[in-house]
C-alpha positions in Angstrom: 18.4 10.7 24.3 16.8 10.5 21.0 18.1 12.4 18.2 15.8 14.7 15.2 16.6 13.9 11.6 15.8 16.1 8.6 14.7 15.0 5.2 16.1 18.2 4.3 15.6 18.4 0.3 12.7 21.0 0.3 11.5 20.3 3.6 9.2 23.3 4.3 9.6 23.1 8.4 13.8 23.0 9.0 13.4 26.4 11.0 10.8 25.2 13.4 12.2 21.9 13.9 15.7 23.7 14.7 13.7 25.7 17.5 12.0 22.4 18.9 15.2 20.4 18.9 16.6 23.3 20.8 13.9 23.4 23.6 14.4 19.7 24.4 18.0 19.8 24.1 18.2 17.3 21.3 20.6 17.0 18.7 19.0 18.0 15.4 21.1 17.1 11.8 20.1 17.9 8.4 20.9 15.5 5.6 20.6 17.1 2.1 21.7 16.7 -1.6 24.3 18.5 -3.1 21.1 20.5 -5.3 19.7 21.2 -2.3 22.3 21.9 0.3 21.5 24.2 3.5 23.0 25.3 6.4 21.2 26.8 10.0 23.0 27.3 12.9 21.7 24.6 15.7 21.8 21.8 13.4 24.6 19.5 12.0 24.1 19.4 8.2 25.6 16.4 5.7 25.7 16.6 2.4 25.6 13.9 -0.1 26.0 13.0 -3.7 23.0 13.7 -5.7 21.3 10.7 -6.7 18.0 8.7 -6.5 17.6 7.9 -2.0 21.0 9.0 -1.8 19.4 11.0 1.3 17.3 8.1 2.5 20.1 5.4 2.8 22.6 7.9 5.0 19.5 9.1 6.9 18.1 5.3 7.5 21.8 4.5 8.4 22.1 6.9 11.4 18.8 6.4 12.8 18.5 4.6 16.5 15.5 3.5 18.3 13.4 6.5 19.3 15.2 8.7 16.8 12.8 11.2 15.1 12.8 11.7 11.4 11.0 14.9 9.2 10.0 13.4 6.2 7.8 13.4 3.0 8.6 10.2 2.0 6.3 7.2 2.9 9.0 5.1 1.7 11.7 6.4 4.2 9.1 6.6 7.0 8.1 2.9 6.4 12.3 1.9 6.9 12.4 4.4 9.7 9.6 3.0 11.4 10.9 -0.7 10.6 14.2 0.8 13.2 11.7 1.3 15.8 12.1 5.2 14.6 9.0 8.2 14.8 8.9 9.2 11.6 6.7 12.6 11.0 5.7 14.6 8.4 6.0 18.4 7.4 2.0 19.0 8.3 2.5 17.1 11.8 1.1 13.9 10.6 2.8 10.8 12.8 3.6 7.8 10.3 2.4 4.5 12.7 2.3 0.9 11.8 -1.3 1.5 11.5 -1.3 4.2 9.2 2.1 3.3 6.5 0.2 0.4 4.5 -2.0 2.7 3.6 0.1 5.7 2.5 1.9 3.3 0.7 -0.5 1.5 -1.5 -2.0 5.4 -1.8 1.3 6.3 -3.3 1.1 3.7 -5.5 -2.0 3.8 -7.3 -1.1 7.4 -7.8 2.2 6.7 -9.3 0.0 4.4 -11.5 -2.6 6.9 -12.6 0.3 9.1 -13.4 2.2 6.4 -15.1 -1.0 6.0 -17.7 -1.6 9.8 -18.4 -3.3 10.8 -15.7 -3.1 13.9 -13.6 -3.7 14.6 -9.7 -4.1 17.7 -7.7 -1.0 19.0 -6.3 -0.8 19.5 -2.5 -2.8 22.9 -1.0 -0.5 26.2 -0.6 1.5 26.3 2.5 0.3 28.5 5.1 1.6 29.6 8.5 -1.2 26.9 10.4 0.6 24.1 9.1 4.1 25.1 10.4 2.4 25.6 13.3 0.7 22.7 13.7 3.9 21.1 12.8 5.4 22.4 15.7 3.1 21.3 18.1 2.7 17.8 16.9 6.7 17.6 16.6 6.6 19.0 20.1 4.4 16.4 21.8 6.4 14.1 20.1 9.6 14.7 21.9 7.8 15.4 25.5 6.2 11.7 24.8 9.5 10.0 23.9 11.5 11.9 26.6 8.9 11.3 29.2 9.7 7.5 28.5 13.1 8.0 28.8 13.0 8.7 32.1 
């Protein structure tokens, strides 16, 4: 049975990934920095030493095929994916070999503009649709993967 992961350092949707996790019987653990530590009852939470992927490396180290991971990071989805993994994002967006060269060169030219003064728009204001959306994407997620367990 596949297992949820959580990107947890300021992930916006632990709450609602708890509840899916819990409606498909999966386990669900949250891996966090020591500046960012929570707790929720339903999940297994580890905490590790603050430091630059600190989160990444344990996360991509307990990861199995089929495994979902809630991430930001287009990095961590890209090693995820490389594990045969279904990374996802906080908005419900599905990282896919056909979308992660992409995000990734996106990333970068942003990280250049910034790098040379630049500045970018920030993301929009959270709202209730996205967790919501997030849910449902997350949701289809795990009837697809346990559907092909079977």
């Amino acid at each position: 049975m596949p297992a949820i992961f959580v990107d947890a350092d300021a992930c916006p949707v632990v709450n609602e990934t708890i509840q899916v996790a819990r409606e498909f019987n999966m386990n669900c653990t949250l891996i966090c920095d020591t500046a960012h530590e929570i707790h929720r009852e339903g999940a297994e939470t580890i905490i590790v030493s603050k430091g630059a992927d600190a989160v990444d490396f344990v996360l991509v180290n307990r990861v199995r095929k089929n495994d979902i991971v809630i991430t930001q990071d287009y990095g961590l989805a890209a090693m995820v994916l490389a594990k045969q993994g279904h990374p996802i994002d906080q908005n419900g967006r599905l990282y896919t070999e056909e979308n992660i060269d992409q995000l990734l060169y996106a990333r970068h030219q942003a990280q250049k503009i910034r790098m040379s003064g630049g500045r970018l728009r920030g993301p929009k204001k959270r709202s209730k649709e996205n967790n919501i959306r997030f849910a449902k994407s997350l949701t289809q997620l795990c009837e697809r993967l346990l559907e092909h367990d079977k």
